[in-house]
N, C-alpha and C positions, 0 to 999 in steps of 0.2 A: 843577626840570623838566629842567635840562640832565645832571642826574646820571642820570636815569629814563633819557632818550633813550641816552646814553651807553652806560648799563647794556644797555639795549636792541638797540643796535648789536650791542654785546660779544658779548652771547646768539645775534642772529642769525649772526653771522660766524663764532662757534665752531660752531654748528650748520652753516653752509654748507660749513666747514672738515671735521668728519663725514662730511656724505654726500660730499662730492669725496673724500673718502680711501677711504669705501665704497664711490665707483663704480671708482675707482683700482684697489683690491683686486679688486672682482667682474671687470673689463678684464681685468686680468694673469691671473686664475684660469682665464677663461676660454680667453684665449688657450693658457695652459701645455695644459689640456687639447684644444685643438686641434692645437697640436702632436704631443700625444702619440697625438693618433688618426690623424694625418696619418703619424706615424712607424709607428703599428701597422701604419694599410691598406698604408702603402708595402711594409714586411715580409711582410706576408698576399699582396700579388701577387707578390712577388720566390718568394714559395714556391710559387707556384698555377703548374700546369703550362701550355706555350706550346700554342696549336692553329692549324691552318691548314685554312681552309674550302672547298670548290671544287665549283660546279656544273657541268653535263651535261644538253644536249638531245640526245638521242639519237635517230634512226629505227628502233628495234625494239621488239619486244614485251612489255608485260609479264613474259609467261615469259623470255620472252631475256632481258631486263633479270635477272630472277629467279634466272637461271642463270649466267649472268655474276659475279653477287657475290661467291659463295665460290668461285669461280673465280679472280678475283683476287687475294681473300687469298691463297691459296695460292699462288700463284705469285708472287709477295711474299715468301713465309715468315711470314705470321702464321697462330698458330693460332686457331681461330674459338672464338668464348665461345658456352656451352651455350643463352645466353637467345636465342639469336639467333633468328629466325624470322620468318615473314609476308611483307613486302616490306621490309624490314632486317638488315644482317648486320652482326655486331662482330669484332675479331679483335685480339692481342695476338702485339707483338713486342718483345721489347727492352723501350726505354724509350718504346714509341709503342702505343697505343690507335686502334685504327681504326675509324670505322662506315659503314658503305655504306647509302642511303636509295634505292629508286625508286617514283615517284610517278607518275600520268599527267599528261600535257600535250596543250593543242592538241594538231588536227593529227594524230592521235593518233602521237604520240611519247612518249618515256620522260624526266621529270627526274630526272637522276641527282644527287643529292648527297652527298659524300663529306668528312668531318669528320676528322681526327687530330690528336690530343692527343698531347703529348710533354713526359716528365720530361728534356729534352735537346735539341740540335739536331737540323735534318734532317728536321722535321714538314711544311715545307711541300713535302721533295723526294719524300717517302713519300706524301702526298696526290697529285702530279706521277705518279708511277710508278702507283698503284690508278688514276690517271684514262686514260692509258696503256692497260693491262690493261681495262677498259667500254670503250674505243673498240676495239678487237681484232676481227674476222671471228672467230667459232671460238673463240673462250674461252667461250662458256657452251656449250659439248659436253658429254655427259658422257667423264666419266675414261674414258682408253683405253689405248693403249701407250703413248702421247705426247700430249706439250701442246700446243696452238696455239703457234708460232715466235712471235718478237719480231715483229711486224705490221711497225711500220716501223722497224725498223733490221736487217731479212735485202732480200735479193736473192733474186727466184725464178726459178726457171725456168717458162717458159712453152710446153708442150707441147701441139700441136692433132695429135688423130689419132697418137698418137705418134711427132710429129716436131718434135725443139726448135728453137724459131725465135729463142731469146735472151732474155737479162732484163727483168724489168720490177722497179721499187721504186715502194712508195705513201708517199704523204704525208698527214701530219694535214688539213692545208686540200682535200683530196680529189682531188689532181694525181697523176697519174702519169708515171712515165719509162720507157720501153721503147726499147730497144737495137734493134731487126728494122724499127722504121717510125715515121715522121716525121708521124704524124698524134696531136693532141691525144687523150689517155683520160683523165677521169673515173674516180671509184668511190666507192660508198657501200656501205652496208649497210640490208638492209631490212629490213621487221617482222617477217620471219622469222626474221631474224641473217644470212641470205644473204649472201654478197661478191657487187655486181654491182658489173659494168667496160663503161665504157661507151665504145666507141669510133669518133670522128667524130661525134655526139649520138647517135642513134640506130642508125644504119648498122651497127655489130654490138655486142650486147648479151651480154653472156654472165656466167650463171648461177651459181654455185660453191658449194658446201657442203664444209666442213671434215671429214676421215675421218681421226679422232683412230686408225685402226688402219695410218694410212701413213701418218702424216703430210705428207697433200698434201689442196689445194682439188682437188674434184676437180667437171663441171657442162657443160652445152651452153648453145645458143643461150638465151635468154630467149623468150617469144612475145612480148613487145615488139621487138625485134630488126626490123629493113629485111629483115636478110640470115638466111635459113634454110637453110644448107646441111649440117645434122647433123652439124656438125665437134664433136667431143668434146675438150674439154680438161681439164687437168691441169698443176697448177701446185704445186712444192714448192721447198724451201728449196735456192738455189743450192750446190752442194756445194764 
């Protein structure tokens, strides 16, 4: 009986001894192959190109938005790819892929979304610059002698009735500086692509549409305006 038991033991323990070594084995195997998928994906995104994302609520139009895209490209230096079209544009430079999306929002405003893919640095600063170019007065004009200026890194002159009263620069957050008067201006853009300047809230208001054949705003009072005194202005790149 003790020799049976014995025996008995012996059998199960070699068999325990089996599967521990089969589970041993399956452990290692499996691991080895998770490494080596860990080492592929790693590989696979080390080669997958970088991209940088950036949204846009805008105040203009459809069309304006519409007009605006391959507007940027170009003034960028990418060339536009053929598929492009509808409320979407694509464009190639270099080592970066660009796409411009507009979409409707509340409000009715424009979401602008703007993607770039890059075999390379400098995807997130080329996203920065086409975001730059959509906030612009006057980039979606059509082509004419000239382009809309750099919006906010020129100095304009500011001319009422052709008489220059001094500079004004705009900024992103919608503040202005003007050099002639010490009173708070505003500026946006409207659903037309309009440049309005809005000075003291409401007290004068004035108009601007960009004339890609002088490059100058050129525009009067708004009928929203306090103050209606048919003063005509003109506004171009300080020289």
């Amino acid at each position: 009986m003790k020799n049976f038991q014995f025996a008995f033991l012996q059998g199960v323990s070699f068999a325990v001894y089996l599967i521990e070594r089969r589970l041993a084995r399956t452990c290692l195997f499996s691991l080895l192959c998770g490494l080596v998928f860990l080492g592929t994906a790693t590989a696979s995104f080390a080669q997958a190109p970088g991209w940088s994302r950036g949204q846009q609520n805008l105040a203009i139009s459809y069309d304006e938005c519409v007009r605006r895209m391959p507007a940027a490209l170009q003034a960028e230096g990418y060339s536009r790819d053929a598929n492009s079209g509808g409320n979407f544009v694509a464009g190639i430079r270099g080592v970066h892929t660009a796409v411009i999306i507009c979409s409707p929002a509340p409000d009715a405003r424009m979401l602008v979304q703007i993607v770039v893919a890059s075999n390379g640095d400098g995807g997130g600063r080329e996203r920065e610059r086409l975001q730059a170019q959509m906030e612009r007065p006057g980039s979606g004009q059509p082509p004419g002698s000239c382009s809309a200026p750099d919006f906010f890194n020129t100095s304009f002159e500011w001319i009422e009735n052709d008489r220059s009263l001094g500079t004004t620069n705009f900024y992103r957050d919608g503040s202005t500086r003007l050099t002639w008067i010490n009173v708070p201006h505003i500026w946006r853009t409207d659903s037309n692509g309009d440049l309005m300047v809005y000075g003291d809230g409401t007290r004068w208001v004035t108009r601007l549409k960009f004339d890609p054949t002088t490059c100058t705003f050129r525009g009067t009072r708004d009928r929203t305006s306090q103050t209606q005194d048919g003063v005509q202005t003109v506004m171009r790149p300080k020289q």
